[in-house]
C-alpha positions in Angstrom: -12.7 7.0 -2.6 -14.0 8.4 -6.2 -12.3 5.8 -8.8 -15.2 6.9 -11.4 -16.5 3.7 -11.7 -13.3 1.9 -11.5 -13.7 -0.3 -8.1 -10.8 -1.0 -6.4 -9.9 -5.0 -6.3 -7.3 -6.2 -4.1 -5.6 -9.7 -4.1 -4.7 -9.6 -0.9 -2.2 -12.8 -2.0 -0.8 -10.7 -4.7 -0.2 -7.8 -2.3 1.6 -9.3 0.7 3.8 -11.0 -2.2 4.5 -7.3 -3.4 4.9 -6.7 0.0 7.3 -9.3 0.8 9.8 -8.5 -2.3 9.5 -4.8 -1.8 10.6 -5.0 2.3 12.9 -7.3 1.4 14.4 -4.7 -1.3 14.8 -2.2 1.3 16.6 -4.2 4.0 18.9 -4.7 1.2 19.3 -1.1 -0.3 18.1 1.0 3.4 21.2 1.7 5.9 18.7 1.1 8.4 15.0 0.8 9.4 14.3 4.6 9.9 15.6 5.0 6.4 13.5 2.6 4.7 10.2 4.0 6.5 11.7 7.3 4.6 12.1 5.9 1.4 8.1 4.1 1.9 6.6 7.8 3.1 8.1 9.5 0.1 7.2 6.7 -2.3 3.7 7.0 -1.1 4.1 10.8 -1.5 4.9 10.1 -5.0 1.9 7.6 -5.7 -0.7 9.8 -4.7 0.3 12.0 -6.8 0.7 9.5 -10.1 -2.9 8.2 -9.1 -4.4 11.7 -8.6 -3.0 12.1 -12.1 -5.0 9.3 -13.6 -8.3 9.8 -12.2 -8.5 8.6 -8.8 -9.2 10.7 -6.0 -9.0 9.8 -2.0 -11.9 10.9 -0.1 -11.3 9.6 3.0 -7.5 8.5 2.8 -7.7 7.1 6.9 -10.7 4.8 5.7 -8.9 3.2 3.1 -5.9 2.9 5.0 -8.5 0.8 8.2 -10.2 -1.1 5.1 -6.5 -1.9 3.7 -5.4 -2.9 7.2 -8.4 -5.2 8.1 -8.2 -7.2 4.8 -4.4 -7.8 5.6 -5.1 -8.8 9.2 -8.0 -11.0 8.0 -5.5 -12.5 5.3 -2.9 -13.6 8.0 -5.5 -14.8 10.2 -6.7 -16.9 7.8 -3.0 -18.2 7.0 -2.4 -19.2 10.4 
């Protein structure tokens, strides 16, 4: 990932409470499951392109997404 010089910081906290209010948004607005994983595929859609706008550029989208993953698994192990 190119962020020219911006590194990318997570708060793992901050983002499974985004994560938490944001599925709990779709159960409530989503006719089902399969729709919500719709609504999330085009929102991502849409983010990529707002962040390509601003600068950012994803290399290697897969190996953020396995970095992304293992901080959240380590975050839930550690809450257990």
């Amino acid at each position: 990932m190119d962020s020219r010089g911006n590194p990318l910081n997570l708060n793992v906290g901050r983002l499974q409470k985004l994560s938490f209010k944001t599925a709990k948004f779709l159960e409530e607005e989503c006719r089902d499951p399969v729709e919500a994983m719709y609504v999330l595929k085009a929102t991502l859609y849409l983010l990529r392109s707002a962040i390509t706008e601003v600068g950012v550029f994803l290399d290697n989208e897969a190996q953020l997404d396995a970095e992304l993953t293992g901080m959240i698994d380590k975050a839930i192990k550690e809450d257990e």
